[in-house]
C-alpha positions in Angstrom: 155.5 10.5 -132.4 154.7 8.7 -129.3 151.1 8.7 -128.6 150.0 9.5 -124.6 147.9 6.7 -123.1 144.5 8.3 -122.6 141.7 7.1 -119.5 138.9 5.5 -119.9 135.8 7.4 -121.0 133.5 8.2 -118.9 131.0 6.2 -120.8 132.8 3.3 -120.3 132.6 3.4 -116.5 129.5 4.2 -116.5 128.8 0.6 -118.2 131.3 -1.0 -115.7 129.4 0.5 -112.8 126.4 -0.7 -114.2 127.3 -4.1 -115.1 129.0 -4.3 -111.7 125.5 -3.1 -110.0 123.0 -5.5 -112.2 125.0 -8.5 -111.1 124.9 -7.5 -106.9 121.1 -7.2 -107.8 121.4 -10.8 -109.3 123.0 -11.7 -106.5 120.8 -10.7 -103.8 117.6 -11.9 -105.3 119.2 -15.3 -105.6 120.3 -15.2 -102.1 116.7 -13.9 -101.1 114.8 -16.9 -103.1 117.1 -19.5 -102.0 117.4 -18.3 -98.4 120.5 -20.2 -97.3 120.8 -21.4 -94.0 123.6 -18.7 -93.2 120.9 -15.9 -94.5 118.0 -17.0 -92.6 120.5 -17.4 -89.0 121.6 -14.0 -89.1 118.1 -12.8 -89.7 116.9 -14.6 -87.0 119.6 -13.4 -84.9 119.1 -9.5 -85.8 115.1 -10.0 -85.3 116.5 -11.5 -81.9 118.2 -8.6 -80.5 115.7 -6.6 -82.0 112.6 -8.1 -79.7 115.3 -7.9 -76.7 115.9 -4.5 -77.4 112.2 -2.7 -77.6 110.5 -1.6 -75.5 107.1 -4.2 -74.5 104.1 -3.2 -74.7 101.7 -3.3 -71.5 100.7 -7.2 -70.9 97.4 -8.8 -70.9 96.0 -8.8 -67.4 93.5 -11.1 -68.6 95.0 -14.6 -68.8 96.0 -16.4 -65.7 98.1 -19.7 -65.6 97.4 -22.9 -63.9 100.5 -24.8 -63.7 100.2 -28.7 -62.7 104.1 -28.0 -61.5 106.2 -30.7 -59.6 104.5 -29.5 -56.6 101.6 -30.6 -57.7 102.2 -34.0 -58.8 103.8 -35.0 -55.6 101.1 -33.7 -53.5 98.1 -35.4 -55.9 99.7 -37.8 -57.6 101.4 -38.9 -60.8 100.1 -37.6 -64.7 97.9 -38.1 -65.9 94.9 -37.5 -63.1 91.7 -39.3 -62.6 89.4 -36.9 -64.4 87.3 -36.8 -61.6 90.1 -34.4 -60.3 90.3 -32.3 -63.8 85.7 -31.9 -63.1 87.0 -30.5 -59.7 89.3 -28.5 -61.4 86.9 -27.0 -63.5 84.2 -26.6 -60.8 86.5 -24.8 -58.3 87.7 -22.6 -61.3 84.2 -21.4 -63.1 83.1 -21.3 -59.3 85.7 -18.7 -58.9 83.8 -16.8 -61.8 86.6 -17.9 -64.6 85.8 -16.8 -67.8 87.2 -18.8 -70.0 88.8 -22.7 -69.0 91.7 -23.4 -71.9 93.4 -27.3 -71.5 96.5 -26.9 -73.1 96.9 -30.4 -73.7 94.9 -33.7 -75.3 92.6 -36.5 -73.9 92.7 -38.9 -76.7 92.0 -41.9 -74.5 89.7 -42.9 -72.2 90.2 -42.7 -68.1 91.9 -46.0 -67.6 91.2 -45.6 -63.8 87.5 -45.2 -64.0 85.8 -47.8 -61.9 84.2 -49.2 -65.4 87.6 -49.7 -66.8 89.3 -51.2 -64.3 86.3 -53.8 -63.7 86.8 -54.3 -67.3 90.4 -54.9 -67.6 90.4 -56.9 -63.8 87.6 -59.3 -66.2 90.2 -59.7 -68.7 93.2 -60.5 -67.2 91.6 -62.7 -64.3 88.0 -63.8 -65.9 86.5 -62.6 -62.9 84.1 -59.9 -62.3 84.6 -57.0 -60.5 81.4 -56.0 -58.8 80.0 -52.2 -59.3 76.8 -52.6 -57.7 77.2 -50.4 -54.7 78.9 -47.4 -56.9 76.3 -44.7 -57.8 76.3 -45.1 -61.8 77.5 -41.6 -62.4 80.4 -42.3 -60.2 81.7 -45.4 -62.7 82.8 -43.4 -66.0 85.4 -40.4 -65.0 85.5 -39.5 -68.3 81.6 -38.9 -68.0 82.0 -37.2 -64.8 84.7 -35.0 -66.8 82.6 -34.3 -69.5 79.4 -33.3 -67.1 81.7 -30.6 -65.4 83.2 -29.2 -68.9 80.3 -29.4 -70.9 78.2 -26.2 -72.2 80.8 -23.3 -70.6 83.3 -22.0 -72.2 85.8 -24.5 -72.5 88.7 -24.9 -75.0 90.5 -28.4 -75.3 93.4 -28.6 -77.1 94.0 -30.4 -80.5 96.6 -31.9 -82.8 96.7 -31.1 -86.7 98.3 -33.9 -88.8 100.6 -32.4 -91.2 99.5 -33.4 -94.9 99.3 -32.1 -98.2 96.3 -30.1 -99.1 93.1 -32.6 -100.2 90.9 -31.4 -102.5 87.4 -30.2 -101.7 84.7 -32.4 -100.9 86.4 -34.9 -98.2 84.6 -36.5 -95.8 84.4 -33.5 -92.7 83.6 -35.0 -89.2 79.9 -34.5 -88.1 79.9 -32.1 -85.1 83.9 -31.5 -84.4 83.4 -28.4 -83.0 85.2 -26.5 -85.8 82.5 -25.8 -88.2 82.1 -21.6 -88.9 84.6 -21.0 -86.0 86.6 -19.2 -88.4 85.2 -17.6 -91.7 87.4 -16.8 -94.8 86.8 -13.5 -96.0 88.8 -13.3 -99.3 88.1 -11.2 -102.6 89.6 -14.2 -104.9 87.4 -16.9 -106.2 89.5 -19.4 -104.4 90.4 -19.7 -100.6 93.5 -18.6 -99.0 94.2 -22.4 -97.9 97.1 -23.5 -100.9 99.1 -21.0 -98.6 97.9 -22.0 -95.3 99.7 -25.2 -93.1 97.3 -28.2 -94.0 96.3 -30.9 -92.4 94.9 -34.3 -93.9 93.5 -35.1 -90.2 92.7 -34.3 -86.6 93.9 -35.9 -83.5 91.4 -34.5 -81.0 89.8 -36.0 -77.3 87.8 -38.8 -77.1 84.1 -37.7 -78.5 82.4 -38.0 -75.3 84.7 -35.0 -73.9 83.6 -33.0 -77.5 79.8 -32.4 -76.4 79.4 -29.1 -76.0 83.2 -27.8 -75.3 85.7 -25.9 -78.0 88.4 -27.0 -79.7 92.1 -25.6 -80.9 95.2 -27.1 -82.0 98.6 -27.1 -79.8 101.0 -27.2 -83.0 104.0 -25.7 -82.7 106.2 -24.8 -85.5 109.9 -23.8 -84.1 112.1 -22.6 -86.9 115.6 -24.0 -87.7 117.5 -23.7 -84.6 114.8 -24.9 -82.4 113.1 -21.7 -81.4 109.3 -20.8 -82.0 109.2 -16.9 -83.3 105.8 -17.3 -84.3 102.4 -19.3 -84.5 99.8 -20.3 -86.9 96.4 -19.1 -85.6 94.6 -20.9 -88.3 95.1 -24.3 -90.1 93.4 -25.8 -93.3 91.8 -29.1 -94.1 90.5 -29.0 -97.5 89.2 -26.1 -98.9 86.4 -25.1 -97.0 87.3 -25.5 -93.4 89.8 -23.4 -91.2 90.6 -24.8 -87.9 91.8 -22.3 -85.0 94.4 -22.3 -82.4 93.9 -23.1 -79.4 94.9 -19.1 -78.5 92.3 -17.8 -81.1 89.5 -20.1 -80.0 90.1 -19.3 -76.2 90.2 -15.1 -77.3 87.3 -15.7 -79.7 85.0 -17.2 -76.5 86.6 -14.3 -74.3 85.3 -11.6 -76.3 82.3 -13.6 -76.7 82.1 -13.7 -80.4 80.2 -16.4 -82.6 83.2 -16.6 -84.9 86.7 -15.1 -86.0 87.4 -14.2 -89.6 90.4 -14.8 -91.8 90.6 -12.2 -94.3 92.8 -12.8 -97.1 94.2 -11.5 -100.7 95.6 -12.9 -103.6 99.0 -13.3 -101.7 97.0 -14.7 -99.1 96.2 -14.3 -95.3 96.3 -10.3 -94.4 94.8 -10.7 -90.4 92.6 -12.3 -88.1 89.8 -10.2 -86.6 87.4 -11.5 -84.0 84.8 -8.9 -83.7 86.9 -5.3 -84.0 90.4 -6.6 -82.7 92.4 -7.1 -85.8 95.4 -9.9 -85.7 98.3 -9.0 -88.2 99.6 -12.4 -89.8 102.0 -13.4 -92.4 100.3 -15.1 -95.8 100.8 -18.6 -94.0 98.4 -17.1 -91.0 101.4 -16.9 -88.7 101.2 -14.2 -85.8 105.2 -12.6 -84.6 105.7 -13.6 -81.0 107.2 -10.7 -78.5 108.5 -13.6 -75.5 108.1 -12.4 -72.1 110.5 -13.6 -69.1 109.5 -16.9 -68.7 111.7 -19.7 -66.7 112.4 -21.8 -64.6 113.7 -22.1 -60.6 113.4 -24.2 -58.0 109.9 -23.4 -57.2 108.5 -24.4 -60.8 107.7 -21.7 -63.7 108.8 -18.1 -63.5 106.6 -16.2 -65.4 105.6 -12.4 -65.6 101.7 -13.7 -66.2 100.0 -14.8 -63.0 100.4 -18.5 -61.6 98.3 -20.5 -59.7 100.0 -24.2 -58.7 97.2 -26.5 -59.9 96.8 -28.5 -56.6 96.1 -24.9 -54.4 93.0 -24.9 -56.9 91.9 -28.1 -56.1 92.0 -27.6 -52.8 90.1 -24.5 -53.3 93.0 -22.6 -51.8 93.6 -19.0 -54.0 92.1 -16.3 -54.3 89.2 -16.0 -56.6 89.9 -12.6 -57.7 93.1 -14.3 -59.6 90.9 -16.1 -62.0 87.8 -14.1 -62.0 87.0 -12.8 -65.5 90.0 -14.6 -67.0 91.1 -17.3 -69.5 92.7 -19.9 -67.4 95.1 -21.8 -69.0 95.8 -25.4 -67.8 99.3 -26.7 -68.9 102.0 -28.1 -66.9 105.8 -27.1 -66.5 106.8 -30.5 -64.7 109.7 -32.3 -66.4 
């Protein structure tokens, strides 16, 4: 007799179903560790649409920009200026009751147009002296006449990290950089958050004279794959004892007039920034989201939704002090 061909068991498909789910499990954890290209683009693009799509939360009326736009550098001249126009800067600005001055940008040489240099060089080139005699002497170094404007206020200049591996303990530290207990680790492991942390195996900062008595941060930016910055790090590590703000922390650290920020960590590492009781959600690399305003471009210079002050109306002491009064000023430039 003919047996009737009889279905699967239900056991059986429960294996297959099983089998069939343990591998898609496989699967996605491989794709999540290796994070392919293709994986990471359309995360970026979803996270994209996502930031476009909710709704903004109230901004900051406490930072104003100062823009040395194309406007600026036809009416005072090319970049860079005589420092003797950046003291006037400063001046005009604290004058205006500024709160905190923040130069997003690096002096790592001296003022080449300084009366002093320019005797120097005109000695070299020609072997003939250049006569200072009738110049009051604290009109012959700019970068002196910088540093007496800048020097003892709240002032943050910016700073480069140099990307590195992580040294150990016990290198040589600078005396006096300016970074020392600026930012505290707070961490309930033995060791410091910093194997997770960008490193640096040196610091490109200003020329030292322009380091008494100001702040410093670093400018690093870290865009992601297809060119486009989503985050920031607020701290970097050198070695394992030193954390080194950004230029944003350090300029929101003198705001709030605090004598330090704090990077508190766990054994995954970084958790948060907090400078006094704001707290500062990061990643475990101390990376903060970014939420991009509408910033652009037109034919008048920089479109921004934060307020703007062209830099040469504050030279010429023409704006109104209430825009900078009680506000981090931010010195950058959008000029091609």
């Amino acid at each position: 007799m003919k047996k009737t061909p009889t279905s699967a068991s239900p056991r059986n498909g429960s294996f297959h179903v099983w089998l069939a789910g343990l591998a898609l499990t496989a699967l996605g954890m491989a794709i999540y560790i290796a994070q392919p290209a293709f994986v990471q683009s359309a995360s970026n693009l979803l996270y994209d649409a996502f930031m476009r799509t909710t709704h903004q939360s109230p901004k900051s009326d406490s930072v104003v920009l100062l823009d040395v736009d194309e406007e600026s550098l036809e009416k005072m001249g090319q970049w860079p200026w005589p420092r003797w126009m950046l003291a006037d800067l400063a001046n005009e600005l604290f004058d205006a009751g500024a709160a905190v001055l923040v130069f997003d940008m690096l002096f790592p040489e001296p003022d080449r147009t300084s009366p002093a240099a320019i005797a120097e060089t005109y000695g070299k080139r020609f072997g003939l002296p250049l006569p200072l005699d009738d110049l009051p002497e604290d009109s012959r170094d700019f970068d002196a006449f910088f540093s007496r404007a800048i020097r003892d206020r709240p002032v943050v200049l910016g700073c480069e990290m140099i990307p590195g591996g992580n040294p150990a303990d016990g290198i040589a530290y600078p005396e006096n950089d300016g970074f020392a207990n600026r930012v505290n680790i707070h961490s309930p492991s033995a060791s410091p958050p910093s194997p997770t942390l960008f490193s640096a195996l040196d610091v490109k900062q200003s020329i030292p004279l322009l380091g008494i008595g100001t702040h410093r941060g670093f400018i690093n930016a870290l865009p992601d794959a297809d060119g486009t910055i989503r985050s920031t790090p607020l701290v970097w590590s050198w070695g394992d004892r030193r954390l080194y703000p950004s230029l944003a922390l350090e300029a929101f650290r003198l705001f709030r007039r605090e004598p330090c920020a704090t990077a508190v960590a766990d054994h995954d590492g970084l958790r948060e920034i907090r400078v006094g009781n704001i707290r500062i959600p990061t990643d475990a690399l101390g990376r903060m989201a970014l939420n991009y305003r509408s910033i652009g471009t037109s034919d008048h210079g920089l479109v921004s939704t934060f307020p703007r002050i062209p830099a040469h109306l504050a030279l010429s002491g023409r704006f109104d002090p209430a825009q900078v009064r009680n506000r981090i000023v931010l010195v950058g430039t959008s000029a091609a």
